[in-house]
Residue, then its C-alpha position, 0 to 999 in steps of 0.5 A: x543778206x545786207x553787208x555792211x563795213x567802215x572803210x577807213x581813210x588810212x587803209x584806201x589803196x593808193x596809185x600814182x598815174x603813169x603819166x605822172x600828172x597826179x595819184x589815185x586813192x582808190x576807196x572800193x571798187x567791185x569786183x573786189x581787187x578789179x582792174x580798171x578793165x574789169x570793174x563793175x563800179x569803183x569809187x575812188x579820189x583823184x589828185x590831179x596835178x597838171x592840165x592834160x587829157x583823162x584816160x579812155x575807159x571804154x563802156x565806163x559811165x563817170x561822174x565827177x566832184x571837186x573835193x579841195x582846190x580852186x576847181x577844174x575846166x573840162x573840155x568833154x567830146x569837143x562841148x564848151x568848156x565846164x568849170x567845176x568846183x567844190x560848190x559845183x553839182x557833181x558832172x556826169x558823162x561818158x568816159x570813153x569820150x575824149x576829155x581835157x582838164x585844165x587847172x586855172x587856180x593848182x592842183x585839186x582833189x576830185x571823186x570819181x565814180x565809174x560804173x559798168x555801162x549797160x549794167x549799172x548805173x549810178x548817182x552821186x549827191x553832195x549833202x551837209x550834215x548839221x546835227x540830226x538827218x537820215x538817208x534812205x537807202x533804196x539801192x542794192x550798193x550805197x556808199x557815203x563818204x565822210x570828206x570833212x568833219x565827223x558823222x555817227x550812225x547806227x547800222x544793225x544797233x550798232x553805232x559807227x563813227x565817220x571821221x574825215x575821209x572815212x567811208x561806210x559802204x552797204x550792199x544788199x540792203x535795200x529799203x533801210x533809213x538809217x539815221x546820221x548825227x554830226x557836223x560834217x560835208x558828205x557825198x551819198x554814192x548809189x548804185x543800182x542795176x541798170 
């Protein structure tokens, strides 16, 4: 049976870093209330505040986006470092694997996506809103969050309105169109069996 709910910005559950190099907005994460050591998928913001290493999470796949800010270079198991920004595709890679940031322009916001390696995997799609579109779904858990502006949609007749930093999570309901109207910048998140 599809299930489906608005996450509104203002009840996302938020975690200062023990190091104290930055915040956690975490927007769903499954099983419900996991820990990171636990999770089968989470989704969640990131305030990173000074350069320095990411936490090892072993068995974790991740894929990360540039929200606000003038962007961030990672260093990932030794490569070159990639400079990512708000206009970058999000980057995809391990995160048992040493990585360092560092900030050339601030502080920035980031999204963060983790799946469980060997359970699921996922994808993550940056994409514009300008008037009238429609999203397949095809995978079992889809999440598109709202980062800028507002988005209206229909879900079982039932109209839902996203505004900045809103989220609308379905599980269960594979091969739906669901139709999307508004002015606004979202990132479409899907989530499948591996």
């Amino acid at each position: 049976m599809p299930h489906a709910r608005v996450l509104k910005a203002s009840s996302y559950r938020r975690m200062p870093w023990k190091n104290g190099g930055g915040e956690t907005v975490e927007i769903a994460v499954s099983p419900p209330d996991a820990a990171l050591s636990d999770l089968d998928w989470r989704v969640s913001m990131a305030t990173v505040a000074a350069d320095g290493p990411f936490s090892i999470f072993a068995g974790i796949d991740r894929t990360l986006s540039i929200l606000e800010g003038d962007g961030m270079a990672l260093v990932i198991d030794g490569a070159e470092p990639r400079v990512l920004t708000t206009a970058s595709e999000p980057l995809s890679f391990p995160a048992d694997v040493a990585v360092s940031a560092t900030l050339p322009g601030g502080p920035i916001t980031d999204l963060n996506v983790m799946t469980r390696r060997g359970r699921l995997h996922h994808q993550v799609e940056r994409t514009q809103i300008d008037g009238q579109s429609s999203a397949h779904v095809t995978s079992g858990t889809w999440l598109l969050l709202c980062q800028h502006g507002t988005l209206s949609l229909e879900w079982a007749s039932e109209p839902v309105v996203l505004d900045t930093g809103d989220a609308f999570l379905v599980e269960g309901a594979i091969d739906t169109v669901v139709s999307l109207t508004g002015q606004a910048l979202c990132y479409l998140i899907t989530i499948d069996a591996a």
